[in-house]
N, C-alpha and C positions, 0 to 999 in steps of 0.2 A: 614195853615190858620185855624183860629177856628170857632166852626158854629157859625150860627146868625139864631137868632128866627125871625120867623113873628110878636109878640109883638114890639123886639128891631128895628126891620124896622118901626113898625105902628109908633114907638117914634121918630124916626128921621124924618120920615115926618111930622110929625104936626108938625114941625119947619121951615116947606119951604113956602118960596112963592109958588105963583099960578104958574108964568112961571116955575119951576123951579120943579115941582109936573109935568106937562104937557110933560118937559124931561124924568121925572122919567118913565111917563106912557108910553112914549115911548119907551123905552127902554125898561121894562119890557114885555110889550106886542111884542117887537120884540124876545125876548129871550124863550116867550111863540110861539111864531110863530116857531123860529127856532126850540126848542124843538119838538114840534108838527112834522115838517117835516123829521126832524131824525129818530123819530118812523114812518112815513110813507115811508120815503125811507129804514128802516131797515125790515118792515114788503113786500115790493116791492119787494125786493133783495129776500124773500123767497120765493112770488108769482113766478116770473122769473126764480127759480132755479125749480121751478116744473112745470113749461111749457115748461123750455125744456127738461125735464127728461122725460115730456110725449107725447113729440112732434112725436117723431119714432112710440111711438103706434097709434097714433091718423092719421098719416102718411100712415096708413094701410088702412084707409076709404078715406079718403082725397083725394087719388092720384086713386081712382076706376073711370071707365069713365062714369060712374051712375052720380057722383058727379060732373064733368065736365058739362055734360049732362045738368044736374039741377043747374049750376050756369052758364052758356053760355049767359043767357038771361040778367043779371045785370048790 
């Protein structure tokens, strides 16, 4: 496939109808949506990999009966 400028897109749509611009914005806005959610579930996936890498340390305070104690009431 070869690229395609934003100019060569801006030319092809000022040749559409309205209906047919309203598809376009569809779709592009879903393909910005999806994009978007990839880098959020790609940046998630590292969140997740460091909570549970520090779940055993954290696991040290956590499980004291201090802690118990002080969450009994919730």
């Amino acid at each position: 496939m070869h690229g395609v400028t934003i100019p060569q897109i801006s030319e092809k749509l000022k040749s559409l109808s309205e209906d047919k611009l309203i598809v376009v914005f569809d779709f592009v806005s879903y393909l910005a949506e999806r994009e978007l959610n990839d880098i959020l579930s790609d940046s998630a996936s590292g969140s997740t990999e460091c909570m549970y890498a520090s779940e055993q340390v954290l696991a040290r305070d956590w499980n004291l009966p201090e802690e118990d104690e002080a969450w009994a009431n919730l």
